[in-house]
PDB file of N, CA, C and O in Angstrom, chain B, residues numbered from 101:
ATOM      1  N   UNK B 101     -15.721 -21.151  -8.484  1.00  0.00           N
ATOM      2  CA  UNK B 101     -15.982 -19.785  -8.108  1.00  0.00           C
ATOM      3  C   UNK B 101     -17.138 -19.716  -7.109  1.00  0.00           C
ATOM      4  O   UNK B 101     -17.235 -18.922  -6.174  1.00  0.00           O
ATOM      5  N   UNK B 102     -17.832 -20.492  -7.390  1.00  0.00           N
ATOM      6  CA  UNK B 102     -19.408 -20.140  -6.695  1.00  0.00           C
ATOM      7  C   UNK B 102     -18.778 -21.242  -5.280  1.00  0.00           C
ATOM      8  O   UNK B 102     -19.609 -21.037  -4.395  1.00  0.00           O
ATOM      9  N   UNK B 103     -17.916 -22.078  -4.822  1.00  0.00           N
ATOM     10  CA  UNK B 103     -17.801 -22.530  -3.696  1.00  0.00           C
ATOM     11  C   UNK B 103     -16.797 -21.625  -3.412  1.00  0.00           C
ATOM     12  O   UNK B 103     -17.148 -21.399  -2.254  1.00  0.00           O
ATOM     13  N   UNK B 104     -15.973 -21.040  -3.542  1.00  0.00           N
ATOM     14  CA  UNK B 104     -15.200 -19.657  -3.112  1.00  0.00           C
ATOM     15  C   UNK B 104     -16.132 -18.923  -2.401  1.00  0.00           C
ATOM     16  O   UNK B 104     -15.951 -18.958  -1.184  1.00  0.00           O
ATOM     17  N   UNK B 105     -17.065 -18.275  -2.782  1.00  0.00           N
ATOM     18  CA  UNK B 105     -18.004 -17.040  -2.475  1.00  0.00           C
ATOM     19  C   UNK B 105     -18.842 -17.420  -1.372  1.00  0.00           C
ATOM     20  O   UNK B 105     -19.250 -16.594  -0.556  1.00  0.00           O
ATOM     21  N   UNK B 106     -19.244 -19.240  -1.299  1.00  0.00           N
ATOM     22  CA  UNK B 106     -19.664 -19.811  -0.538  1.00  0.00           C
ATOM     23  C   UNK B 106     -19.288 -19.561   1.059  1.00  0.00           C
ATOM     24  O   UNK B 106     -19.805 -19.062   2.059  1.00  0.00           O
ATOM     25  N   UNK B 107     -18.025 -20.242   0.652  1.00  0.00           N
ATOM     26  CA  UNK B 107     -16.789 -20.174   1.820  1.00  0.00           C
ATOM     27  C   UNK B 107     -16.525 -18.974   2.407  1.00  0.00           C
ATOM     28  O   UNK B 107     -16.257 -18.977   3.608  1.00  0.00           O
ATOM     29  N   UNK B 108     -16.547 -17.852   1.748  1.00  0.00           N
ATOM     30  CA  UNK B 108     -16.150 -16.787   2.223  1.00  0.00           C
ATOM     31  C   UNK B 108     -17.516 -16.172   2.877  1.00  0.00           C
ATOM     32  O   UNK B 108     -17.367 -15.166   3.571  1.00  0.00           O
ATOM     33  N   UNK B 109     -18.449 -16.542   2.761  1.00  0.00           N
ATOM     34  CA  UNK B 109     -19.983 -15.696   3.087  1.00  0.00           C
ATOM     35  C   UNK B 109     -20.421 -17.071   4.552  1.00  0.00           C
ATOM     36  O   UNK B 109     -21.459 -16.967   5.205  1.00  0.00           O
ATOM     37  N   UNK B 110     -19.803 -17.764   4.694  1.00  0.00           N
ATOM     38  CA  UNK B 110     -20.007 -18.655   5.520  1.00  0.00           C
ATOM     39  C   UNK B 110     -19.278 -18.575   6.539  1.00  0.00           C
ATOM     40  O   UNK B 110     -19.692 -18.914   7.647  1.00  0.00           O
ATOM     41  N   UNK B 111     -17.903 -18.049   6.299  1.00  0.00           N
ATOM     42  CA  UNK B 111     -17.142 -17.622   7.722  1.00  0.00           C
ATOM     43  C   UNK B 111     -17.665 -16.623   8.247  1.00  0.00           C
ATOM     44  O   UNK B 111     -17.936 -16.803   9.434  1.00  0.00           O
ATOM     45  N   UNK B 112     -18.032 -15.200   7.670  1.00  0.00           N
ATOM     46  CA  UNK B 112     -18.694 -14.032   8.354  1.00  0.00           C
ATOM     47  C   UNK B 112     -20.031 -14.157   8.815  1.00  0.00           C
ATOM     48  O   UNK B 112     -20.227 -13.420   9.782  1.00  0.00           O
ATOM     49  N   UNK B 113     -21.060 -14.847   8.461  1.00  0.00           N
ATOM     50  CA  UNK B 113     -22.030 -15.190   8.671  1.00  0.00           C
ATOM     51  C   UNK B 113     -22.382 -15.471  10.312  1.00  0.00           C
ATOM     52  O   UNK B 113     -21.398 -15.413  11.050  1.00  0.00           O
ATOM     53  N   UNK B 114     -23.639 -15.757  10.931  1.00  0.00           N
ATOM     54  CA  UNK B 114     -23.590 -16.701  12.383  1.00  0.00           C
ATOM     55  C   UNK B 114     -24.414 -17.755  11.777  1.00  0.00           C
ATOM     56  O   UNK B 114     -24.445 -18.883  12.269  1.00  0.00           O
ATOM     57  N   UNK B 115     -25.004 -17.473  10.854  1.00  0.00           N
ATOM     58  CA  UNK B 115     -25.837 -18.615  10.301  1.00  0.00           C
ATOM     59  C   UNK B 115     -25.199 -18.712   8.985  1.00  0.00           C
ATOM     60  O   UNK B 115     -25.386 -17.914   8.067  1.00  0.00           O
ATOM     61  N   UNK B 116     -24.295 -19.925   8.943  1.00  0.00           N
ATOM     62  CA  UNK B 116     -24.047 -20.587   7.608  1.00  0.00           C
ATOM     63  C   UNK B 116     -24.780 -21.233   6.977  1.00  0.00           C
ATOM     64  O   UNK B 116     -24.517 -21.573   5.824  1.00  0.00           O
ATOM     65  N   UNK B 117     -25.918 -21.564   7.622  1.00  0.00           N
ATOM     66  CA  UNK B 117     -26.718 -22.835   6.619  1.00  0.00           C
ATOM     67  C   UNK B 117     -27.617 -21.784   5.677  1.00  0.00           C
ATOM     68  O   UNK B 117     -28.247 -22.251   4.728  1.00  0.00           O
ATOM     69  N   UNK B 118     -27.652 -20.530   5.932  1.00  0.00           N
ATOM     70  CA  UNK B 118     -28.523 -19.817   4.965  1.00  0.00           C
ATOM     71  C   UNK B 118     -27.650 -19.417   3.854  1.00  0.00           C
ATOM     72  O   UNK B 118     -28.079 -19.040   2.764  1.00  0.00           O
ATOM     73  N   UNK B 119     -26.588 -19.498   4.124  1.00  0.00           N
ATOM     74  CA  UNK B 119     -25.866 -18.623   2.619  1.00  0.00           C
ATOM     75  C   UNK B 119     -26.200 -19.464   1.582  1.00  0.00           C
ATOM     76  O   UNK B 119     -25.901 -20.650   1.725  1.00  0.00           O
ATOM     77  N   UNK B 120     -26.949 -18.997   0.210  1.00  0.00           N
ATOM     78  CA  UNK B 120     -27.354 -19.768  -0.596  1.00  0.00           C
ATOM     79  C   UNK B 120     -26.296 -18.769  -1.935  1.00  0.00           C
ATOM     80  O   UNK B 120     -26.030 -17.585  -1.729  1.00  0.00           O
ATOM     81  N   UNK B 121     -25.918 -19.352  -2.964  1.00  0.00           N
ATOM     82  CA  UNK B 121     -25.813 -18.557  -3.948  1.00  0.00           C
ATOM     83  C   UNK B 121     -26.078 -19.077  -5.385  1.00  0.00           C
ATOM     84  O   UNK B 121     -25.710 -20.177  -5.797  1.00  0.00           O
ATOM     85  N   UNK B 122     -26.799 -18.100  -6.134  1.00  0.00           N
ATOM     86  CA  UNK B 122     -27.314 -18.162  -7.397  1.00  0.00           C
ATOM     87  C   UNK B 122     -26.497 -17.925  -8.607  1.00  0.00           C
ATOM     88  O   UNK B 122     -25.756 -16.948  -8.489  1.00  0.00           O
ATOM     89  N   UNK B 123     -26.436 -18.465  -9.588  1.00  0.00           N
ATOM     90  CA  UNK B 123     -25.650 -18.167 -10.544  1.00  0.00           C
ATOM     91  C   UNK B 123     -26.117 -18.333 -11.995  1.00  0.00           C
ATOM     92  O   UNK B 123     -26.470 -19.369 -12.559  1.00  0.00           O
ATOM     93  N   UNK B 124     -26.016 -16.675 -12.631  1.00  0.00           N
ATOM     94  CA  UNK B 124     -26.813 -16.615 -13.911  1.00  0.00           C
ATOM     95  C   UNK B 124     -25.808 -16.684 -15.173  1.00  0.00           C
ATOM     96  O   UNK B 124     -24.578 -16.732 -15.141  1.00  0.00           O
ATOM     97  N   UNK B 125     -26.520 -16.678 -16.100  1.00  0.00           N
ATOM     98  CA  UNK B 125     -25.996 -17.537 -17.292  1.00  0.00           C
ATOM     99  C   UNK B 125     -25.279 -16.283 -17.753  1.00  0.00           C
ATOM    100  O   UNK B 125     -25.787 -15.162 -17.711  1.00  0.00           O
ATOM    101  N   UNK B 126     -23.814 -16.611 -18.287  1.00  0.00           N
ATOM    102  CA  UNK B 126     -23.145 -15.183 -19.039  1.00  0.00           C
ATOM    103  C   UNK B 126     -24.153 -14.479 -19.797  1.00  0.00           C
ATOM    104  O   UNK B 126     -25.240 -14.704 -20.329  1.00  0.00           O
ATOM    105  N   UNK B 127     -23.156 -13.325 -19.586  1.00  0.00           N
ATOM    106  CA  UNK B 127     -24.092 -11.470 -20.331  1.00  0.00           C
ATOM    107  C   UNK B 127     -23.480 -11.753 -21.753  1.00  0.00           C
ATOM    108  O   UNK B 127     -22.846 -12.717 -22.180  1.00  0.00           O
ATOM    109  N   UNK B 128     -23.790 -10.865 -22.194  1.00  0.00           N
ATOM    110  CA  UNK B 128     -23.297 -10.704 -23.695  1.00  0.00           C
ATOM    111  C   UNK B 128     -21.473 -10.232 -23.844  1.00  0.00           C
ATOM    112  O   UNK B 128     -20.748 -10.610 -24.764  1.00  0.00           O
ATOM    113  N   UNK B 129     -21.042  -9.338 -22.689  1.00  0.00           N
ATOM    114  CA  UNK B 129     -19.931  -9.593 -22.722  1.00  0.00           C
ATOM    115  C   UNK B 129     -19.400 -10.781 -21.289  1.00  0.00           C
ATOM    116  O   UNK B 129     -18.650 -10.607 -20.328  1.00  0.00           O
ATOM    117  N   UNK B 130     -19.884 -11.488 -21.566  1.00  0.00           N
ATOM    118  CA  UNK B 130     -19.325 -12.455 -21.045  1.00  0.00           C
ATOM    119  C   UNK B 130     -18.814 -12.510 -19.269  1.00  0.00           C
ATOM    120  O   UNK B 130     -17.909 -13.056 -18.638  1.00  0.00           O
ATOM    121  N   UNK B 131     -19.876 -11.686 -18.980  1.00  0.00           N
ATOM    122  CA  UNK B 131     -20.037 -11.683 -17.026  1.00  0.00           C
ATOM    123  C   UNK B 131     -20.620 -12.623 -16.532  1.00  0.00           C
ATOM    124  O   UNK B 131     -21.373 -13.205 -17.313  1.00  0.00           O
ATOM    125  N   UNK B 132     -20.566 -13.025 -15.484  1.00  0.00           N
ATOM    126  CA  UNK B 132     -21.308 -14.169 -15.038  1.00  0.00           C
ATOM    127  C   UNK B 132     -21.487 -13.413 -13.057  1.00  0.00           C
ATOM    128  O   UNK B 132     -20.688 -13.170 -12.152  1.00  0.00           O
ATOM    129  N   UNK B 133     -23.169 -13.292 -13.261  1.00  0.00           N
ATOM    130  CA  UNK B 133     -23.322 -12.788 -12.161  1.00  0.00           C
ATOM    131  C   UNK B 133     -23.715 -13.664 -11.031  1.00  0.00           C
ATOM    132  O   UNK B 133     -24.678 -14.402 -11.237  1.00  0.00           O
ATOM    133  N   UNK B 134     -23.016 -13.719  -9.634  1.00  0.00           N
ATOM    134  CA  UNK B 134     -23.022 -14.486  -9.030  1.00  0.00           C
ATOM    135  C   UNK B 134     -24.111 -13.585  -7.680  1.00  0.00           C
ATOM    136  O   UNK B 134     -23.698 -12.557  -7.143  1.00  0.00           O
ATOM    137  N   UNK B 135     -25.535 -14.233  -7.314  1.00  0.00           N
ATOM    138  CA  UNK B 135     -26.157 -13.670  -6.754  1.00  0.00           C
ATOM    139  C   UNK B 135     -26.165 -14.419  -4.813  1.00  0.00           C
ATOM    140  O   UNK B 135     -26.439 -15.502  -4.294  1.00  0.00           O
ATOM    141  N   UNK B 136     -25.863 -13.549  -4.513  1.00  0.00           N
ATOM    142  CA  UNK B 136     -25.425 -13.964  -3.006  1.00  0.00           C
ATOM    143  C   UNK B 136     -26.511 -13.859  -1.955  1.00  0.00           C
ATOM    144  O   UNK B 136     -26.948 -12.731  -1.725  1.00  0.00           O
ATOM    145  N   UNK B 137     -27.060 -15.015  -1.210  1.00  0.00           N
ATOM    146  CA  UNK B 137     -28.258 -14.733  -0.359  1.00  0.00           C
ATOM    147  C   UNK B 137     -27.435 -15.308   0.799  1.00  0.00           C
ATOM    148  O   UNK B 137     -26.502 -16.111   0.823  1.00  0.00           O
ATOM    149  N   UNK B 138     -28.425 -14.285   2.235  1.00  0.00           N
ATOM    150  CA  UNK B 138     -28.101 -14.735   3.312  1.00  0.00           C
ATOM    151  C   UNK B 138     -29.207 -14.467   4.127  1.00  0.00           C
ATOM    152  O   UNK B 138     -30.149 -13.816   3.676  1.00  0.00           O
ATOM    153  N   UNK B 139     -29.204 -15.021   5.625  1.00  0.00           N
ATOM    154  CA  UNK B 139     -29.985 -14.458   6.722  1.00  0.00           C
ATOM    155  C   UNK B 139     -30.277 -13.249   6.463  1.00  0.00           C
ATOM    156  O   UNK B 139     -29.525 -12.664   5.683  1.00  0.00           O
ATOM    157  N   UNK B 140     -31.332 -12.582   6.977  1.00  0.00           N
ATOM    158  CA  UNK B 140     -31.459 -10.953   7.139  1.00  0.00           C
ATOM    159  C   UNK B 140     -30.832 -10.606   7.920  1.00  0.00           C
ATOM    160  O   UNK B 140     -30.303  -9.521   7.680  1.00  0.00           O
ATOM    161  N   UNK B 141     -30.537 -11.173   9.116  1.00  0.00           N
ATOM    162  CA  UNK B 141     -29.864 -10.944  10.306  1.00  0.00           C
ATOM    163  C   UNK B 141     -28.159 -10.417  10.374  1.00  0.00           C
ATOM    164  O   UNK B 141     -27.517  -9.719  11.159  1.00  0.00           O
ATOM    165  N   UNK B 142     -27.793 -11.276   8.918  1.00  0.00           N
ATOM    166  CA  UNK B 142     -26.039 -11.303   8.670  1.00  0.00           C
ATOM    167  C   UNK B 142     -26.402 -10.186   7.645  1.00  0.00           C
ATOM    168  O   UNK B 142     -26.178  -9.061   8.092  1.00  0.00           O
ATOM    169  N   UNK B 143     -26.809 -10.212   6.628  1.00  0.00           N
ATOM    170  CA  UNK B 143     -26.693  -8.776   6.294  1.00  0.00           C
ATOM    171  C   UNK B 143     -25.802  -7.689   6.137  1.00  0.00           C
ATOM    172  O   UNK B 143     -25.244  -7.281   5.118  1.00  0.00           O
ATOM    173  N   UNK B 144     -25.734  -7.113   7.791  1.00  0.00           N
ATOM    174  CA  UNK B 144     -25.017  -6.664   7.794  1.00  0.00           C
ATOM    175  C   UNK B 144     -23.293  -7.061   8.184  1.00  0.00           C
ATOM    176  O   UNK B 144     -22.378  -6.240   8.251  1.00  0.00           O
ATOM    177  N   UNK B 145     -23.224  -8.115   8.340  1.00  0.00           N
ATOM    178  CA  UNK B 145     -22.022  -8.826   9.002  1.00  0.00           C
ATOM    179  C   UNK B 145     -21.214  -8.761   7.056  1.00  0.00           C
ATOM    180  O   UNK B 145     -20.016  -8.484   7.117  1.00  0.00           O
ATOM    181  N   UNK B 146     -21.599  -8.916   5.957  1.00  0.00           N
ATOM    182  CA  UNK B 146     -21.634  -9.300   4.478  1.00  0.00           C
ATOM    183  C   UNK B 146     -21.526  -7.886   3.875  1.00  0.00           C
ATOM    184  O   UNK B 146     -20.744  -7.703   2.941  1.00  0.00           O
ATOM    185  N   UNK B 147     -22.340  -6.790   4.408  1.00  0.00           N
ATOM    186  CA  UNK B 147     -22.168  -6.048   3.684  1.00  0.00           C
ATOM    187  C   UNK B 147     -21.187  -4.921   4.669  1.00  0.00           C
ATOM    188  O   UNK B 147     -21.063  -3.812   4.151  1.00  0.00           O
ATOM    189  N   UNK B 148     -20.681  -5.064   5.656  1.00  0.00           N
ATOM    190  CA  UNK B 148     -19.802  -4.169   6.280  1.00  0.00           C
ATOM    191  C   UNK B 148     -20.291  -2.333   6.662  1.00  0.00           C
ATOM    192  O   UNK B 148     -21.176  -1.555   6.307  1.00  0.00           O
ATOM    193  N   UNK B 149     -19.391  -2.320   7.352  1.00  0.00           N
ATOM    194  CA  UNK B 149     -19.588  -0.346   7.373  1.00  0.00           C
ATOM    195  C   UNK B 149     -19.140  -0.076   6.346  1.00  0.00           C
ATOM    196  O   UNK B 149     -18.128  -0.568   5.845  1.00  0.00           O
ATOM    197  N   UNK B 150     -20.259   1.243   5.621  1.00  0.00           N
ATOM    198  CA  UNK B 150     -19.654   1.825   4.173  1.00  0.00           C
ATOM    199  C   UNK B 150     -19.442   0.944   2.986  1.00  0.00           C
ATOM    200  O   UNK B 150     -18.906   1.281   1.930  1.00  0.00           O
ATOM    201  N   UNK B 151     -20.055  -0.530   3.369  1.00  0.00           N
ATOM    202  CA  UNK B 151     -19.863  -1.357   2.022  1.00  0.00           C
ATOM    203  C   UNK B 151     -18.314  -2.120   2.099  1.00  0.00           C
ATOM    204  O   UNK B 151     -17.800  -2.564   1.072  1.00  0.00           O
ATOM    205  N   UNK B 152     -17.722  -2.204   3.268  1.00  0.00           N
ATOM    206  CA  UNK B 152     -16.396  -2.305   2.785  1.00  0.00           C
ATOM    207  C   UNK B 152     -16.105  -3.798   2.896  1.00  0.00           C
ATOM    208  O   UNK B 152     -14.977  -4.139   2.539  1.00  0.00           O
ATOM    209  N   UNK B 153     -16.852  -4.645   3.287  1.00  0.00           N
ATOM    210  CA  UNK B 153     -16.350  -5.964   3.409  1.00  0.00           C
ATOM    211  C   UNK B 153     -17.037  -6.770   2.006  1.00  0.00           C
ATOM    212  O   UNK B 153     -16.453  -7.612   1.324  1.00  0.00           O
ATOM    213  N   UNK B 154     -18.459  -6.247   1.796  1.00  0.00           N
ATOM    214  CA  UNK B 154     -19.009  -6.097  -0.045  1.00  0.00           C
ATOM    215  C   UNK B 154     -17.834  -5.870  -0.643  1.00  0.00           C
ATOM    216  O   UNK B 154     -17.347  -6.805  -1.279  1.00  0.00           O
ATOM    217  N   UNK B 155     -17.078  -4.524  -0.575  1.00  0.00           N
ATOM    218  CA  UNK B 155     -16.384  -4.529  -1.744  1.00  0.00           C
ATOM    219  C   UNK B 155     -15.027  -5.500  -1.624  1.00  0.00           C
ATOM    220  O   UNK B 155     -14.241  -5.453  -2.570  1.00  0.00           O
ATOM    221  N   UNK B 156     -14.791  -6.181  -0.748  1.00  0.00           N
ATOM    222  CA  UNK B 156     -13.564  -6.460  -0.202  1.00  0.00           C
ATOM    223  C   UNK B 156     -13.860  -8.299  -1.045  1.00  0.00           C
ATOM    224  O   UNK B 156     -13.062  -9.008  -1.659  1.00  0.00           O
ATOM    225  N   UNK B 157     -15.381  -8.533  -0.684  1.00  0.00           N
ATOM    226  CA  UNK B 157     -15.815 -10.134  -1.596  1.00  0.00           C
ATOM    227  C   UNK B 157     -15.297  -9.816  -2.986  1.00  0.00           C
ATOM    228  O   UNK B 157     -14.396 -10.502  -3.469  1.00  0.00           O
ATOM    229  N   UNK B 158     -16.046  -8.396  -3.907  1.00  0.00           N
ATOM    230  CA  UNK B 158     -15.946  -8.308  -4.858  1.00  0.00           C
ATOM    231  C   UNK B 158     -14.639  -8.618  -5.699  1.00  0.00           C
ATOM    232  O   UNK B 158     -14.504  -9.343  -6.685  1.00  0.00           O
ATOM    233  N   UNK B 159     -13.660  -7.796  -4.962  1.00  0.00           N
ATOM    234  CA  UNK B 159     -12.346  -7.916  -4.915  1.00  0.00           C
ATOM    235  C   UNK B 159     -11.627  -9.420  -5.103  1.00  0.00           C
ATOM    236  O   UNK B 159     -10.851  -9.832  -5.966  1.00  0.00           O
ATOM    237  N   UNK B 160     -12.035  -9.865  -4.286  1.00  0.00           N
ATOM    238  CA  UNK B 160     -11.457 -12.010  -4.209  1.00  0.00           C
ATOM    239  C   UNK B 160     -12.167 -11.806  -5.290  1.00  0.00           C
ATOM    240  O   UNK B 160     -11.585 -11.314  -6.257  1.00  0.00           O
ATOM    241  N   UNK B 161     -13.867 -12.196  -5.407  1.00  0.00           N
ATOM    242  CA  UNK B 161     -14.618 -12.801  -6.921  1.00  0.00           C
ATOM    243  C   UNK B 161     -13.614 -12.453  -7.795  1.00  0.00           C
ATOM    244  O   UNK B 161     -13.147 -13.491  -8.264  1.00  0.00           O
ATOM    245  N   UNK B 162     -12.964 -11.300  -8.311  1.00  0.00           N
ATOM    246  CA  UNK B 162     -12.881 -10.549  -9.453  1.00  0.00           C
ATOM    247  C   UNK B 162     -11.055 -11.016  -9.260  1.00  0.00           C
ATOM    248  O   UNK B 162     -10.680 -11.120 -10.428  1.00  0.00           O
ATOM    249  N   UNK B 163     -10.212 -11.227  -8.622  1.00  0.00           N
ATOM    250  CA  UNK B 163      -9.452 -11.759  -8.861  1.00  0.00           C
ATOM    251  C   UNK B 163      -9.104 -13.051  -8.816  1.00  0.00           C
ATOM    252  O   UNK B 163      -8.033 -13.289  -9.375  1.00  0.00           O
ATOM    253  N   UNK B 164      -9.635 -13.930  -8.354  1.00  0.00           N
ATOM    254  CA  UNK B 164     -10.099 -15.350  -8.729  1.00  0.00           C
ATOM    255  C   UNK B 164     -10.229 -15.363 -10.385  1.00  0.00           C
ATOM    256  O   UNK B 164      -9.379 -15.839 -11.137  1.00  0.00           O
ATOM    257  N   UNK B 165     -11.271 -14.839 -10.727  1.00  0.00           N
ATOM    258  CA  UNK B 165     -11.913 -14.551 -11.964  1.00  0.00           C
ATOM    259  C   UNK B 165     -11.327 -14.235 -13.023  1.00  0.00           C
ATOM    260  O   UNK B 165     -11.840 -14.523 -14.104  1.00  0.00           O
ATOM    261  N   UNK B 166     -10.139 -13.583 -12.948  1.00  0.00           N
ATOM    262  CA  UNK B 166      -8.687 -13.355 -13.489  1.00  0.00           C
ATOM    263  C   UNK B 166      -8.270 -13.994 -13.781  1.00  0.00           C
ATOM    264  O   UNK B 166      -8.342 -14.092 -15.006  1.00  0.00           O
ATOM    265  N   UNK B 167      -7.568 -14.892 -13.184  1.00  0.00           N
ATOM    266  CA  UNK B 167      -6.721 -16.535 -13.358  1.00  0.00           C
ATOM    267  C   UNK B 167      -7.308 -17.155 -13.876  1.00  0.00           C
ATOM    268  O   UNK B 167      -6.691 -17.899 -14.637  1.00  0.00           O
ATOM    269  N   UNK B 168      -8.844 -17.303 -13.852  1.00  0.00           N
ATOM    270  CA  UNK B 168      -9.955 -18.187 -14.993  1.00  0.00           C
ATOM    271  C   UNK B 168      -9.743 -17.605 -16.198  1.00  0.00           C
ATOM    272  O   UNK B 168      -9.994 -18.249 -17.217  1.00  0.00           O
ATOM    273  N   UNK B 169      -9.197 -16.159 -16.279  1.00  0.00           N
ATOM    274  CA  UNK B 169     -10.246 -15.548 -17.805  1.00  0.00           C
ATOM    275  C   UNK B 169     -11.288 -15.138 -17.884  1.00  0.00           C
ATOM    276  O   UNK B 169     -11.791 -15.024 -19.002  1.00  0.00           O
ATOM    277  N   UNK B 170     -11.956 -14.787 -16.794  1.00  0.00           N
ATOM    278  CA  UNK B 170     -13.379 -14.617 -16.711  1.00  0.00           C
ATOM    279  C   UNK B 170     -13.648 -13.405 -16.313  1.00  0.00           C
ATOM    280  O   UNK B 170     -12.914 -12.529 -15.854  1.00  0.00           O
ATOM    281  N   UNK B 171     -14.689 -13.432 -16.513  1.00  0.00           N
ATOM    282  CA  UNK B 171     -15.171 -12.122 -15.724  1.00  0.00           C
ATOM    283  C   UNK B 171     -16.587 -12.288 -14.739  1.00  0.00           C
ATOM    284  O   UNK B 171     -17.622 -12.765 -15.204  1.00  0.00           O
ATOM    285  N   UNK B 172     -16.479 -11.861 -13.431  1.00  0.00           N
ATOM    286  CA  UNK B 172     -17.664 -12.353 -12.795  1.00  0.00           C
ATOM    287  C   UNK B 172     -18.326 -10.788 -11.808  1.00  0.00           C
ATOM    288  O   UNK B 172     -17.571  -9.929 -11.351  1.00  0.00           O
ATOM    289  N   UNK B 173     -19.569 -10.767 -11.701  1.00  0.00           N
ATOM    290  CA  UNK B 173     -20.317  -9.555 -10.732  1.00  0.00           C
ATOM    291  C   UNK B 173     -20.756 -10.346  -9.648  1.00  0.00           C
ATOM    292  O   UNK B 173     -21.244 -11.452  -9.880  1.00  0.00           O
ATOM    293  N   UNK B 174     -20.632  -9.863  -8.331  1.00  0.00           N
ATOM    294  CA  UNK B 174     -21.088 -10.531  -7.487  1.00  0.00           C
ATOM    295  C   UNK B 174     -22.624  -9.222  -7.034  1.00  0.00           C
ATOM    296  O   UNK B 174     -22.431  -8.101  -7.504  1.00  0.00           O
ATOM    297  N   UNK B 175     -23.825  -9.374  -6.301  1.00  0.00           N
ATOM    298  CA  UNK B 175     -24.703  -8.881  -6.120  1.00  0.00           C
ATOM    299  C   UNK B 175     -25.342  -9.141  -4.561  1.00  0.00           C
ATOM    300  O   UNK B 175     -25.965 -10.193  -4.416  1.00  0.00           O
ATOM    301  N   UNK B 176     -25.302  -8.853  -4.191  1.00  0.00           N
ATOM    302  CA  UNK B 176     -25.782  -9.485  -2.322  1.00  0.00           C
ATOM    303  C   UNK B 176     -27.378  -8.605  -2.463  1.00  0.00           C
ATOM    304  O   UNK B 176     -27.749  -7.434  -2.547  1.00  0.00           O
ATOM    305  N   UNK B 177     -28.159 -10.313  -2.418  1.00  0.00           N
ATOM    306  CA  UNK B 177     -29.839 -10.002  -2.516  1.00  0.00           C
ATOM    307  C   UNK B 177     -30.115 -10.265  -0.953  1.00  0.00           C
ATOM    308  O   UNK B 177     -31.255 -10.156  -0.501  1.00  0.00           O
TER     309      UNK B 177
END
């Protein structure tokens, strides 16, 4: 999962070598939040007009996440 989110934050990016991502230990119901860092610069390239390419990651995470059984939050710090 976390090289999925990788991959996908690395094509939109201009700087790939910054996409870093963090990953915290399941919630009590069993989320696993995946914390997404990038350039300041890409930013906005990650988070889209109106949020829509954010919600569009969320979307892959969360159906990926499906086929596992899982459940995952993605967060762009």
């Amino acid at each position: 999962m976390k090289e999925l989110l990788i991959a996908i934050a690395q094509g939109l990016v201009e700087d790939p070598s910054a996409v870093r991502v963090d990953v915290d230990e399941p919630t009590e119901d069993g989320t696993v939040v995946y914390h997404l860092h990038v350039a300041e610069s890409d930013m906005g390239r990650v988070i889209g007009k109106q949020g829509r390419i954010a919600k569009a990651i969320r979307v892959v995470m969360r159906s990926a996440a499906t086929r596992n059984n899982t459940k995952v939050a993605v967060e762009i710090d």
